[in-house]
C-alpha positions as CSV (number, residue, x, y, z in Angstrom):
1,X,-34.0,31.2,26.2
2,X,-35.4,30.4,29.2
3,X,-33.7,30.7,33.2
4,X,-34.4,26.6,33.3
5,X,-32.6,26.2,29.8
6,X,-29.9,28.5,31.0
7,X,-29.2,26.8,34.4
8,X,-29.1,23.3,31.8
9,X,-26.6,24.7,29.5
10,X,-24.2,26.4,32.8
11,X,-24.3,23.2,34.0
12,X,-23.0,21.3,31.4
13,X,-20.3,24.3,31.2
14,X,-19.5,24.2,35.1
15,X,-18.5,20.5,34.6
16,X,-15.3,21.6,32.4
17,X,-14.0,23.1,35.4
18,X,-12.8,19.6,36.7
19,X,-10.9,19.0,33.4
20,X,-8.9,22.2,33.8
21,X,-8.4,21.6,37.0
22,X,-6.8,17.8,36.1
23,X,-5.2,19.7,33.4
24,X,-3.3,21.3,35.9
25,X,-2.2,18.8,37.4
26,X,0.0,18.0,34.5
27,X,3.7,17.7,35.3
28,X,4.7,18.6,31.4
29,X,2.2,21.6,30.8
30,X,4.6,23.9,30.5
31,X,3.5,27.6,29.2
32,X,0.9,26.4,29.0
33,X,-0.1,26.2,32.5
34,X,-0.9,30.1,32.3
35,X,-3.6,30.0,30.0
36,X,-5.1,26.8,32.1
37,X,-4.8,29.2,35.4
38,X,-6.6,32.1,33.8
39,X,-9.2,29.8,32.3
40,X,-9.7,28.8,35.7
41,X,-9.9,32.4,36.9
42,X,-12.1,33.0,34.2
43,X,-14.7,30.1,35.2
44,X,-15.1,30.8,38.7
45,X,-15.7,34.4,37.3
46,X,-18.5,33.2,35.4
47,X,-20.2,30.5,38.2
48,X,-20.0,33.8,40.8
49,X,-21.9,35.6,38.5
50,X,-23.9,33.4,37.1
51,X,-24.8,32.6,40.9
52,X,-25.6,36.3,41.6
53,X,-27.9,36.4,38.3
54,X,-29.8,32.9,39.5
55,X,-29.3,32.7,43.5
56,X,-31.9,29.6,43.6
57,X,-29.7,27.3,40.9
58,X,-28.9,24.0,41.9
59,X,-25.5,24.2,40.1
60,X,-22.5,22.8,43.1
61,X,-20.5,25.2,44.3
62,X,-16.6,25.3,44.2
């Protein structure tokens, strides 16, 4: 697989951020709301890697 491919797919990935992050926001989540927060933690794990890996992506920041 190609960086370009790569960058396409991380994208596409990245976007799911914003549904954890409305998610969240959920009064009811209950218990749930740990695994959502380490989800997060996980993501923005991945995007600051993925970032150091390909430092001239075009993905958006946090």
């Amino acid at each position: 697989m190609d960086a370009q491919a790569l960058r396409e797919r991380f994208v596409l990935i990245e976007s799911k951020r914003e549904t954890l992050l409305r998610l969240l926001e959920q009064p009811d989540l209950g218990t749930l709301r740990i695994d959502v927060n380490q989800a997060l933690e996980e993501m923005d794990d991945l995007i600051e890697e993925f970032q150091k890996t390909f430092p001239n992506s075009d993905s958006p920041q946090n």
